[in-house]
C-alpha positions as CSV (number, residue, x, y, z in Angstrom):
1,X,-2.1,-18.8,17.7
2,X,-3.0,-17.1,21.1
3,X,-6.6,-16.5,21.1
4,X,-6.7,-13.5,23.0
5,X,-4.1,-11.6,21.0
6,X,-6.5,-12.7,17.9
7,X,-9.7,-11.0,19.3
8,X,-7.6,-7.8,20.5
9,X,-6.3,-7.6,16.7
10,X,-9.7,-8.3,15.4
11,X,-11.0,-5.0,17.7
12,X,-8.7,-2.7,16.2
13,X,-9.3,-4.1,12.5
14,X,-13.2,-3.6,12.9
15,X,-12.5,-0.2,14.8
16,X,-10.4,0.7,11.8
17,X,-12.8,-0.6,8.8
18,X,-15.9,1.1,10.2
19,X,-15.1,5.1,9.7
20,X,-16.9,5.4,12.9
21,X,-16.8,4.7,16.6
22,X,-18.5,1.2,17.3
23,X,-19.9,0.0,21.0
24,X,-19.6,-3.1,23.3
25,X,-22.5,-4.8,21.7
26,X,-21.5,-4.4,17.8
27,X,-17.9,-5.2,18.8
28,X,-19.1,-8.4,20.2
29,X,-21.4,-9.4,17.7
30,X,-19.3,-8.4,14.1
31,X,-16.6,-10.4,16.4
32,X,-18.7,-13.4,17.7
33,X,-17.4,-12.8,21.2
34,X,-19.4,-12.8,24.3
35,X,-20.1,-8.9,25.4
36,X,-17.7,-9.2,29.1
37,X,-14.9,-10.2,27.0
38,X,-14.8,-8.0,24.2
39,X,-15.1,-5.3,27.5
40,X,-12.5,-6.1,29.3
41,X,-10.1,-6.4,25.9
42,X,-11.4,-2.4,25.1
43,X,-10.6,-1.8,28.4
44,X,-6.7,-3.0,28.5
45,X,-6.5,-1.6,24.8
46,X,-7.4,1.7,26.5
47,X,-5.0,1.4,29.3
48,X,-2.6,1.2,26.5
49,X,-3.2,4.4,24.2
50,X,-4.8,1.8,21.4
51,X,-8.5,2.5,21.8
52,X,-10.7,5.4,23.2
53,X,-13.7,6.1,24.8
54,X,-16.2,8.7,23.6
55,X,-17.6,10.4,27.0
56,X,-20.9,10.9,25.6
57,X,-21.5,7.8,23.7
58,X,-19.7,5.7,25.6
59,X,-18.5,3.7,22.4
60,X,-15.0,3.1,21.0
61,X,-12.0,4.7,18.1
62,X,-8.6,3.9,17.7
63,X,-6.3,5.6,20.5
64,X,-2.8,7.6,19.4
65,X,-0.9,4.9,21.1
66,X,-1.3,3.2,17.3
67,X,0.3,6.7,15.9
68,X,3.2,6.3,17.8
69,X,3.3,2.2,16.9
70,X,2.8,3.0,13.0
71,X,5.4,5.8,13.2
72,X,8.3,3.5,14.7
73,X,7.1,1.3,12.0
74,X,7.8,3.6,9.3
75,X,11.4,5.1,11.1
76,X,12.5,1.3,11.1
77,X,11.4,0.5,7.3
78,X,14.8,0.3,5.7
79,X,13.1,0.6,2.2
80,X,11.3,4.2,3.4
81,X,14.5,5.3,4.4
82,X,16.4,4.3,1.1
83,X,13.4,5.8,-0.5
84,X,13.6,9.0,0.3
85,X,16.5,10.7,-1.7
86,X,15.4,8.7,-4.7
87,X,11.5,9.9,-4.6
88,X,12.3,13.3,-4.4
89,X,14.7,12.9,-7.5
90,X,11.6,11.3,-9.4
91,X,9.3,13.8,-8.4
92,X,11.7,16.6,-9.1
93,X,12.4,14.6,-12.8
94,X,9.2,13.6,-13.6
95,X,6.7,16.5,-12.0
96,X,4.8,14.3,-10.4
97,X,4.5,13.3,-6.8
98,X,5.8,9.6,-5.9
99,X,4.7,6.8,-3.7
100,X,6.9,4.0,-2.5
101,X,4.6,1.2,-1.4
102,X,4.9,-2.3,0.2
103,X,2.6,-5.2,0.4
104,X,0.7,-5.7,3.2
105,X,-2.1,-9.1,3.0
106,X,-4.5,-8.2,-0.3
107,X,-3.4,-4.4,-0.1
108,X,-0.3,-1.9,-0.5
109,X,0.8,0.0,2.5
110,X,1.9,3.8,1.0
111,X,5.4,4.1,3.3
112,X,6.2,7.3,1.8
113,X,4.7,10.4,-0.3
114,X,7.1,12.8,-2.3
115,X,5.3,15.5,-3.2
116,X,4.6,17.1,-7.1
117,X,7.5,19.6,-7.0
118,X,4.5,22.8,-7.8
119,X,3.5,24.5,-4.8
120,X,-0.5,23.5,-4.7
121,X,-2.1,22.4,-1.7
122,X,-1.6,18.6,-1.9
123,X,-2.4,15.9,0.9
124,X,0.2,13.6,2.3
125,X,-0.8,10.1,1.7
126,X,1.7,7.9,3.8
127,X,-0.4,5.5,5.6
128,X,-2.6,5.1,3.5
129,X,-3.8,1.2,2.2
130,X,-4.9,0.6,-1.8
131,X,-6.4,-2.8,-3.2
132,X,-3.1,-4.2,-4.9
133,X,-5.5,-4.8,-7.6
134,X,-6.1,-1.7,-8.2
135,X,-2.8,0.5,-8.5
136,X,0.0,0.4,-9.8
137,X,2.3,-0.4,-6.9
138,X,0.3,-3.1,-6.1
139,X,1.0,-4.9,-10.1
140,X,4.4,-4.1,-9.7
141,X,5.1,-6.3,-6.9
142,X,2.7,-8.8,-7.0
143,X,4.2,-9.7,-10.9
144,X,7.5,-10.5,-9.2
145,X,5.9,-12.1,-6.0
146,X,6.4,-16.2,-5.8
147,X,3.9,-18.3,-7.8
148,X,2.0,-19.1,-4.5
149,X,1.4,-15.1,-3.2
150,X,0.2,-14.4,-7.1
151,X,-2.4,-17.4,-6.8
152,X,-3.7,-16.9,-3.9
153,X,-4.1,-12.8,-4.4
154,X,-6.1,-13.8,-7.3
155,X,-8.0,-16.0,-6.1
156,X,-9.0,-13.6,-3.4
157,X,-11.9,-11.0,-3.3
158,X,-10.8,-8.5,-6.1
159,X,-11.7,-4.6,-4.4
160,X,-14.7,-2.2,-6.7
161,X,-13.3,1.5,-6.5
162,X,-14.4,2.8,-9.7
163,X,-15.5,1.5,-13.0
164,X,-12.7,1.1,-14.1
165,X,-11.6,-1.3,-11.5
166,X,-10.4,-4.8,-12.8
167,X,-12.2,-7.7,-11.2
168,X,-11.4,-10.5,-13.7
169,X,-8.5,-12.8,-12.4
170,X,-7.5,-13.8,-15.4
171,X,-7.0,-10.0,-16.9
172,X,-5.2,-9.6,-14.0
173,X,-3.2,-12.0,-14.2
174,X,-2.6,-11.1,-18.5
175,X,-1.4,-7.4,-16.6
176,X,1.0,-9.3,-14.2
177,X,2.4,-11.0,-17.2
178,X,2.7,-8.1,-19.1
179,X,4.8,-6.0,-16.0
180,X,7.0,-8.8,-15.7
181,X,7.7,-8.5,-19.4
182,X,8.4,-4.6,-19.5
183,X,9.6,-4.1,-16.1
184,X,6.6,-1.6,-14.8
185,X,2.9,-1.8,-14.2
186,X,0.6,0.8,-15.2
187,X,-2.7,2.0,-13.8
188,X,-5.7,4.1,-15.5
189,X,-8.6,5.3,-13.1
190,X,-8.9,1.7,-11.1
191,X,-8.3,3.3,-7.6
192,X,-9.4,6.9,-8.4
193,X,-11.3,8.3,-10.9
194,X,-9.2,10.8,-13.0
195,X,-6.2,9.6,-11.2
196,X,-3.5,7.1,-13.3
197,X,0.4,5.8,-11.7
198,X,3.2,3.7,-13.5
199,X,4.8,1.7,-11.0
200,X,8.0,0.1,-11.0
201,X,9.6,-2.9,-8.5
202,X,12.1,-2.6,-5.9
203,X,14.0,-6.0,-5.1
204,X,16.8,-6.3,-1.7
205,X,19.6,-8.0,-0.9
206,X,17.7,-11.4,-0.6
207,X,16.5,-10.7,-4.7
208,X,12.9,-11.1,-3.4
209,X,10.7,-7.9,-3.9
210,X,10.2,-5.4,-1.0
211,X,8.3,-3.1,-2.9
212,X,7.7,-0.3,-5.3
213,X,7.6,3.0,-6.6
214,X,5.9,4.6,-8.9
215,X,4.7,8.1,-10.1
216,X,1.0,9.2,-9.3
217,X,-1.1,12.1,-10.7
218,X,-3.5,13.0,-13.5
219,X,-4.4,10.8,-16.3
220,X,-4.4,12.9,-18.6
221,X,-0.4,14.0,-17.9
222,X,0.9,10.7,-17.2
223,X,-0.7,9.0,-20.4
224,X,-0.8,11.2,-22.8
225,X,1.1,10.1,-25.9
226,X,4.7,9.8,-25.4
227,X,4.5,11.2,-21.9
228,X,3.9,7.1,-20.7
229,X,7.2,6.1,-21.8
230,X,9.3,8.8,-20.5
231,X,7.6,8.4,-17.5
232,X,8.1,4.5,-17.7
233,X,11.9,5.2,-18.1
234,X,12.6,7.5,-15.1
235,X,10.7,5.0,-12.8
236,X,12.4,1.9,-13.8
237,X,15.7,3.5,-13.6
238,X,14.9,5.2,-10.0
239,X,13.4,1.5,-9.0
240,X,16.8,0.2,-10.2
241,X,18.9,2.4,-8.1
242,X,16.7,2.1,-5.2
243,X,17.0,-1.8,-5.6
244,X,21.3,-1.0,-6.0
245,X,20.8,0.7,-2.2
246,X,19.2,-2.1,-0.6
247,X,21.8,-4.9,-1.6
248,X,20.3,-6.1,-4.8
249,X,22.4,-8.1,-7.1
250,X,23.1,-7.7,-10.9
251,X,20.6,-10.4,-11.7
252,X,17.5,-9.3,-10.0
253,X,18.1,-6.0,-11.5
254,X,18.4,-7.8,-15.3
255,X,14.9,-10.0,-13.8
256,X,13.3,-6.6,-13.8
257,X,14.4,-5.6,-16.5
258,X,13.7,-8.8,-19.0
């Protein structure tokens, strides 16, 4: 590990967590770096379009130059790009606006958003980050992740949103069972309050998991009575084809579906 490229990382990740911009001397000391170097790093990271300088405050935010990274990201992310014809089916099927999510560390990167067919006003959520323990997408891949990525998520701080949050490993890990039996992962007011999703996995060429997708939207349409199930049955059968796109054979598609 290069030490340097460590400390620049760790700049952007406290720039990012703290909703607001942060100076030299909090930098340094939420870092444990000495004040000159943790300059001089803000300083190339601004030559570079990652970090900016306020003019009046003199302290630091995250620079477009990370737009333009996180874009290319997205462009290149062969499971995005499969994604995107068979969201907008689901949405249009189920009436319900979609996220396709991967795993990124303890949380689920959203890599794309199909909207809730109905014209209202809603906000685009690609890019944004979820506790895996508390959504749906995040159960749906972790329940087909290795032994080793499912102990050590558990074992890990377990993210508060709402009172409905789940912060007991071994309930989690009863849920995790329970998606691998039925092939989907369900999730009632744990990230948002009012909000539920059913979440399905998405497997590649290699038969590990790349991901998921899921519906999102009102608990009170997606699990009402039989609503759940037909719900359940359009996203397993999108996650299916999705998983036929990127290369995955007939027995990760029958693991998925035991």
């Amino acid at each position: 590990m290069i030490q340097s490229v460590q400390r620049a990382v760790g700049i952007l990740r406290e720039l990012a967590g703290a909703g607001r911009r942060l100076g030299v001397t909090e930098l340094a000391e939420r870092l444990g770096v000495a004040k000159p170097t943790v300059h001089a790093m803000l300083r190339t990271l601004e030559a570079e379009g990652l970090v900016v300088q306020d003019a009046d405050s003199s302290r630091y935010a995250l620079g477009p130059g990370l737009v333009l990274l996180g874009n290319a990201y997205l462009d290149g992310h062969e499971l995005r790009t499969r994604s995107l014809t068979w969201a907008d089916q689901l949405a249009t099927r189920a009436g319900e606006a979609v996220w396709v999510g991967v795993l990124a560390g303890d949380h689920v990167l959203v890599v794309h958003h199909a909207f809730r067919p109905e014209g209202a006003v809603q906000i685009l959520e690609v890019g944004a980050s979820v506790p895996w323990s508390a959504c749906a997408l995040g159960k749906a891949i972790v329940a087909f992740e290795s032994e080793a990525v499912e102990a050590r998520l558990l074992g890990g701080d377990l993210a508060v949103l709402t009172g409905a949050s789940i912060t007991s490993p071994e309930r989690l890990a009863g849920q995790l069972a329970d998606v691998r039996q039925r092939g989907y992962a369900l999730e009632e007011q744990e990230a948002t309050l009012g909000d539920a999703a059913i979440a399905a996995p998405v497997f590649d060429r290699s038969g590990q998991v790349a991901g998921a997708i899921g519906v999102v939207g009102p608990v009170e349409r997606l699990l009402a009575g039989r609503r759940v199930e037909e719900l359940a049955v359009a996203v397993r059968e999108t996650a299916r084809n999705l998983s036929r796109d990127l290369g995955a054979g007939r027995g990760q598609l029958r693991r998925a579906a035991s």
